[in-house]
Wavefront OBJ file of the C-alpha trace (Angstrom):
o trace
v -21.616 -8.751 7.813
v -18.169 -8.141 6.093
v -15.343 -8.783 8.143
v -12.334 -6.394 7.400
v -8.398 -7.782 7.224
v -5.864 -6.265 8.326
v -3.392 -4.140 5.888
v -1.644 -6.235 3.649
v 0.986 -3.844 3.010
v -0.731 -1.714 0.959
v -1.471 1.115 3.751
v -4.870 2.205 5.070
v -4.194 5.587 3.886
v -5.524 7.070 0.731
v -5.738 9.474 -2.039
v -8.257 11.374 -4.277
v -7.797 9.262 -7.755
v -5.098 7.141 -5.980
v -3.308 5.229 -8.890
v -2.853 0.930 -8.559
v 0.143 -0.373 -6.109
v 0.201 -2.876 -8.922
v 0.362 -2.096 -13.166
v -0.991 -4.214 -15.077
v 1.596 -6.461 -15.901
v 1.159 -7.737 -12.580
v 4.575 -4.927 -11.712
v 4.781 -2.942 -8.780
v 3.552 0.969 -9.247
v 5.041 2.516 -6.270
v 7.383 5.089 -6.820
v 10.671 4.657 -4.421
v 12.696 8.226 -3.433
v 16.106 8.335 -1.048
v 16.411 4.833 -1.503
v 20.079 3.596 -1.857
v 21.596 1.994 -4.372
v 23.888 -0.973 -3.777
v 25.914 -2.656 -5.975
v 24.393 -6.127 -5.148
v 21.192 -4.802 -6.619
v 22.574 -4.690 -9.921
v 22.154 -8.223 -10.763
v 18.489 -8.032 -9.737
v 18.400 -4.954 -11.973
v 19.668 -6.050 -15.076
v 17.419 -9.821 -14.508
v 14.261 -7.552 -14.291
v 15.020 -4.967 -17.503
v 13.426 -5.593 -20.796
v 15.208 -7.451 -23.077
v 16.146 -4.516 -25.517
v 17.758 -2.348 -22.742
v 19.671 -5.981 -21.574
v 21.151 -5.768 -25.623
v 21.302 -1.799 -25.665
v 23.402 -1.759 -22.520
v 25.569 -4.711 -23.688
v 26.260 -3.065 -26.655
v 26.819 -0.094 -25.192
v 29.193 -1.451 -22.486
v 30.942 -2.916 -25.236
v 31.484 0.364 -27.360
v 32.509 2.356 -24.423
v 35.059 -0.107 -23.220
v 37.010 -0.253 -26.806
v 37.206 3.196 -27.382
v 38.364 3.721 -23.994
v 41.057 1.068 -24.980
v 41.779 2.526 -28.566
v 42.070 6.051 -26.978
v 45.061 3.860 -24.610
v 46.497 2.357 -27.530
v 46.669 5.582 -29.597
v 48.150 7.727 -26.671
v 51.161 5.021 -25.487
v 51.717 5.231 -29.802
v 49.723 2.909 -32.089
v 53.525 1.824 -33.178
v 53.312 -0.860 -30.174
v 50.443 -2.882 -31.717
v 50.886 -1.563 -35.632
v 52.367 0.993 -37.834
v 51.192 4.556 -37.603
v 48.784 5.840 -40.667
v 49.624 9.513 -39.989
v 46.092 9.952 -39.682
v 44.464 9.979 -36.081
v 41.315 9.002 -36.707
v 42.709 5.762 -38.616
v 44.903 5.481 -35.632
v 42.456 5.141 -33.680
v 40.127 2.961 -35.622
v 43.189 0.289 -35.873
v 43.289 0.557 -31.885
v 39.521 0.112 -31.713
v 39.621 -2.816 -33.745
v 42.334 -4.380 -31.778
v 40.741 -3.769 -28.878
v 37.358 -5.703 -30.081
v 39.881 -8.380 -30.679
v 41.700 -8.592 -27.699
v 38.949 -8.152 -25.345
v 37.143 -11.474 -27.254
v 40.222 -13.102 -27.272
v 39.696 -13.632 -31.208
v 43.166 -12.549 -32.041
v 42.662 -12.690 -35.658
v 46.829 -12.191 -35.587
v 46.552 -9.398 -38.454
v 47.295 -6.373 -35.411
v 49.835 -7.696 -32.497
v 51.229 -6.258 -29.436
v 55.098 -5.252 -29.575
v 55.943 -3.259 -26.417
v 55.989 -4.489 -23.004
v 53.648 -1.851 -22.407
v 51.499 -2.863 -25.418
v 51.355 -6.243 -23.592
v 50.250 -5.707 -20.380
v 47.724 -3.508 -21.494
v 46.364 -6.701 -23.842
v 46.703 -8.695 -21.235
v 44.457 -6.842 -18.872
v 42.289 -5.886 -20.768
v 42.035 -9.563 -22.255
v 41.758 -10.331 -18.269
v 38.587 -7.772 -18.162
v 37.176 -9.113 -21.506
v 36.757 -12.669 -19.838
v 35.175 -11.337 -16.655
v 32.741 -8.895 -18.367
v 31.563 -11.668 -20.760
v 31.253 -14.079 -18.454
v 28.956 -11.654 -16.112
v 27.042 -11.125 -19.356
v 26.486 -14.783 -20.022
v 25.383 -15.492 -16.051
v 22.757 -12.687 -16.829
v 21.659 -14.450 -19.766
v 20.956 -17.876 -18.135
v 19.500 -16.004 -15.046
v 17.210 -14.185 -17.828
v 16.407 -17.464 -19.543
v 16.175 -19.760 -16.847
v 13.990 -17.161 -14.344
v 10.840 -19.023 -13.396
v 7.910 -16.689 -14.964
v 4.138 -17.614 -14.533
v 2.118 -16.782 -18.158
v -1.383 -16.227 -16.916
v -3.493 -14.376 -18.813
v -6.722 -12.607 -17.454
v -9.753 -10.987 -18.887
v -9.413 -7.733 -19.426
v -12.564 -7.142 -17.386
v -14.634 -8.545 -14.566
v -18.174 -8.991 -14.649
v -20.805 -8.996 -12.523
v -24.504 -11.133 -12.967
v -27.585 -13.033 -11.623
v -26.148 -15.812 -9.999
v -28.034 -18.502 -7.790
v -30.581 -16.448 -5.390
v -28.329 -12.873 -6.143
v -25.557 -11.563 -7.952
v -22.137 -12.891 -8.070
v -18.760 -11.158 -9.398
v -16.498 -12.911 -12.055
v -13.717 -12.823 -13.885
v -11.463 -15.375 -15.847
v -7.933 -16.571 -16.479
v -5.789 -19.191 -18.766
v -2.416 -19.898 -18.890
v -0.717 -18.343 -21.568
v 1.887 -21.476 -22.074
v 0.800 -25.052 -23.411
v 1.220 -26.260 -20.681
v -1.263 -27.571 -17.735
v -1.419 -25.325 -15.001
v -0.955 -27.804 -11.672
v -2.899 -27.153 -8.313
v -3.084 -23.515 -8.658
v -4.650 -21.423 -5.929
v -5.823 -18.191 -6.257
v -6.534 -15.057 -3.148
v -8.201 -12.060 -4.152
v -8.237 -9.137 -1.859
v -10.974 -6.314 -1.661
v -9.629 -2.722 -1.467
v -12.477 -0.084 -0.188
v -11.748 3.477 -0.503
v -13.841 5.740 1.690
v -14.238 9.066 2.348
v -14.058 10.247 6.617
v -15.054 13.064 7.778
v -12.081 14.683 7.719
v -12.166 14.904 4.409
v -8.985 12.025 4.408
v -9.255 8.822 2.326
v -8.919 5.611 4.128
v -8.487 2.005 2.904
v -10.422 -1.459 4.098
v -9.397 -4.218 3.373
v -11.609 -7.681 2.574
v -10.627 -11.277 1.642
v -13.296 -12.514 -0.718
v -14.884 -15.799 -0.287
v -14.984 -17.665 -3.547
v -16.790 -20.150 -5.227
v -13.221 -22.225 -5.187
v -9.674 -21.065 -4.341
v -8.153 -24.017 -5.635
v -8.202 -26.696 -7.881
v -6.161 -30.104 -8.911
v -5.080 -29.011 -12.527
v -6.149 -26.362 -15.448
v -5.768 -27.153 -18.582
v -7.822 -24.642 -20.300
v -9.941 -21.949 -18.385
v -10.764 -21.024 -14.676
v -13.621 -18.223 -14.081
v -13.459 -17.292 -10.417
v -16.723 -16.623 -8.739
v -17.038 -14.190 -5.784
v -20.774 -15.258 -4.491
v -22.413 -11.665 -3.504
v -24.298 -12.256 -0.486
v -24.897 -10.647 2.760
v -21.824 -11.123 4.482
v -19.583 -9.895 1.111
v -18.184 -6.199 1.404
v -19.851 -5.785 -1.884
v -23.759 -6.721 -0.596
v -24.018 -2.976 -0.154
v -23.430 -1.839 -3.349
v -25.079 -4.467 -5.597
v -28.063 -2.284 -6.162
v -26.668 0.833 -6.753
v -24.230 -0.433 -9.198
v -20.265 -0.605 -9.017
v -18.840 1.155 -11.307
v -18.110 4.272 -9.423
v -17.624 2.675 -6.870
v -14.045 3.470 -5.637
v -12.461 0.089 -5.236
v -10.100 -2.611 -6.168
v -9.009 -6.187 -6.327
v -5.957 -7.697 -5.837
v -5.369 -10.725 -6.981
v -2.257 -13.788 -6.269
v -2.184 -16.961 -8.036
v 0.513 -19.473 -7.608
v 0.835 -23.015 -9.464
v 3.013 -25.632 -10.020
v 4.601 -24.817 -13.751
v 5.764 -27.614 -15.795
v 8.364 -25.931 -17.796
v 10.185 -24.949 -14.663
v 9.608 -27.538 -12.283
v 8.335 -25.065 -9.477
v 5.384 -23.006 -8.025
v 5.275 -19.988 -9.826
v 3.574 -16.688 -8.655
v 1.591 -13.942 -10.775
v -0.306 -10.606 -9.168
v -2.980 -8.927 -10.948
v -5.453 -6.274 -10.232
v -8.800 -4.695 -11.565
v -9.800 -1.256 -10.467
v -13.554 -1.008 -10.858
v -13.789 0.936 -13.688
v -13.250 -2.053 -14.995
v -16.502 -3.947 -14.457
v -18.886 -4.981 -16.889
v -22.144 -5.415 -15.256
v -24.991 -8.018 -15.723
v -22.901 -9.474 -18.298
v -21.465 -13.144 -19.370
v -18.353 -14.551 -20.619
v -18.786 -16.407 -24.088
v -16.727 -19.516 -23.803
v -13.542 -19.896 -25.115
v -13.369 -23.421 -25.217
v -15.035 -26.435 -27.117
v -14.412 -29.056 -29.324
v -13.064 -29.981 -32.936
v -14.749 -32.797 -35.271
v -11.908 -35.202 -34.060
v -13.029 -34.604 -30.388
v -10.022 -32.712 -29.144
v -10.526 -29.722 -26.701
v -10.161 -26.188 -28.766
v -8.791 -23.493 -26.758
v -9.344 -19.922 -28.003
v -7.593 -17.509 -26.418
v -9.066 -14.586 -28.542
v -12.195 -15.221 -26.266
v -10.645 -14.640 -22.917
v -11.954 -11.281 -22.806
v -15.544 -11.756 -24.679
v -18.536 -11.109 -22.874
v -22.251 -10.991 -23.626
v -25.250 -9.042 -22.073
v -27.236 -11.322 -20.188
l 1 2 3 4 5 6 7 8 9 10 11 12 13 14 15 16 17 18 19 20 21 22 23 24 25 26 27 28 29 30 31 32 33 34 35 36 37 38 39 40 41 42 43 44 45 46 47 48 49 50 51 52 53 54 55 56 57 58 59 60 61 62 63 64 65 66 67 68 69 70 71 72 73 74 75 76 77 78 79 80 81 82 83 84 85 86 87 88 89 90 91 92 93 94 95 96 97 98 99 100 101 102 103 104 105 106 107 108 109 110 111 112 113 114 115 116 117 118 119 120 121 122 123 124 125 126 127 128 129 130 131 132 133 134 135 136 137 138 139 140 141 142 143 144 145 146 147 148 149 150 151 152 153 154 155 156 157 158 159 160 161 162 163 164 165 166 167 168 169 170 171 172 173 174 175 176 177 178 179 180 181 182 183 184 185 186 187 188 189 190 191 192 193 194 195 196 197 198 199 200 201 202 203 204 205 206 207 208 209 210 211 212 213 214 215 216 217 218 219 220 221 222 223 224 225 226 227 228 229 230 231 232 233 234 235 236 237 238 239 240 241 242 243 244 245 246 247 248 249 250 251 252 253 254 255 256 257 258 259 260 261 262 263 264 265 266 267 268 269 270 271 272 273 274 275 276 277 278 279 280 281 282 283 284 285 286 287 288 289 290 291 292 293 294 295 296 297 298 299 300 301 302 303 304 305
């Protein structure tokens, strides 16, 4: 007989058409409300945005921080850093421009500060052009340097004959050239059913695989979950599991070359995702000069059995 876990954090409680804790970039999908913000989140936030909002917001930040300084220039008189145009808008483009060169610390020398007012203004903001770039440059190492696993899965799991009964499959690769060291895989088993109060509840299962862990990978890993009596899913095999209102969560962790550390990747397949008495084609073989030939094109290939 199945033997149930205990909640992994997920919460026993349920919902009609309850969407994935987890997306399917491996991302968390639960939706935070009166949660406070604090400003030593905001390194976490900017390591975790996408690249082109990291660029938007630095340019941005930029932009907003030397027109704020050209609007400073122009109002203590543009005559402290350069001779008036009579025209505000070139004014103001001259103090823009400066600005962009002060807070660099280019100093091309064509625009200079003449007031003592002029000055200290340079100087701080020369003083704030140092700090912001160099908070911009720690968040590009911590970008760069974050350690990231690349696994890719199959799109979909299968399930086929397999020994004496069925058995439920799915496969993964790593997405770098690298050679994926002892990684170890958990998948959970998420259960929705119905009581008879009419609420949706949650049970929870740890699978029992074919093998959780191996020395190295350098190509493919298909992870079998043996169906027999005492799996959660013995019950269902003969009905089918596509409708069935489930999902598995999956962890992997290995040791990744490229940053010297044990990396960690989640994943999840709701059922609709099951391809039934089906096969994966392989994705890997050999060239004439004997080398192994992975195809990553295949990952997701299947076959009816």
């Amino acid at each position: 007989m199945a033997k149930k876990v205990k909640d992994p954090g997920f919460g026993y409680g349920s919902y009609k058409n309850a969407k994935s804790v987890i997306d399917e970039k491996g991302n968390s999908n639960v939706i935070h409300i009166n949660r406070k913000f604090s400003f030593d989140d905001l390194y976490a936030f900017f390591i975790e945005i996408s690249w082109i909002q990291f660029f938007l917001f630095a340019i941005l930040l930029y932009t907003v921080v030397n027109i704020l300084f050209a609007f400073v220039y122009v109002a203590i008189g543009i005559e402290e850093i350069t001779p008036s145009t009579g025209v505000f808008w070139r004014d103001f483009l001259n103090g823009f421009f400066f600005s962009a060169q002060t807070l660099t610390t280019v100093g091309y020398g064509g625009i200079a500060p003449q007031g003592l007012i002029a000055n200290i203004i340079a100087a701080f903001e020369a003083m704030i052009g140092l700090l912001s770039f160099s908070f911009l440059t720690g968040l590009l190492y911590g970008r760069f340097s974050k350690p990231r696993a690349a696994i890719k899965f199959s799109e979909n799991f299968i399930t086929r004959d397999f020994k004496e009964g069925k058995a439920l499959m799915f496969r993964l690769m790593n997405n770098r050239k690298t050679v994926m060291i002892e990684p170890e895989i958990t998948v959970m088993l998420s259960i929705t059913k119905k009581e008879k109060n009419s609420d949706f509840k949650r049970n929870f299962y740890q699978l029992k695989l074919e093998r959780d862990k191996i020395m190295y990978l350098p190509t493919t890993w298909t992870i079998v979950h043996e169906i027999t009596e005492e799996s959660p899913l013995y019950p269902f095999a003969k009905k089918g599991f596509s409708q069935l209102d489930a999902e598995l969560y999956i962890l992997l962790n290995y040791h990744e070359e490229s940053f010297s550390q044990r990396v960690y990747q989640i994943h999840s397949y709701p059922f609709d995702r099951v391809i039934e008495d089906a096969q994966f084609v392989p994705s890997h073989g050999f060239n004439k000069e004997g080398y192994t030939i992975v195809d990553h094109d295949r990952l997701n290939q299947t076959k009816e059995l």
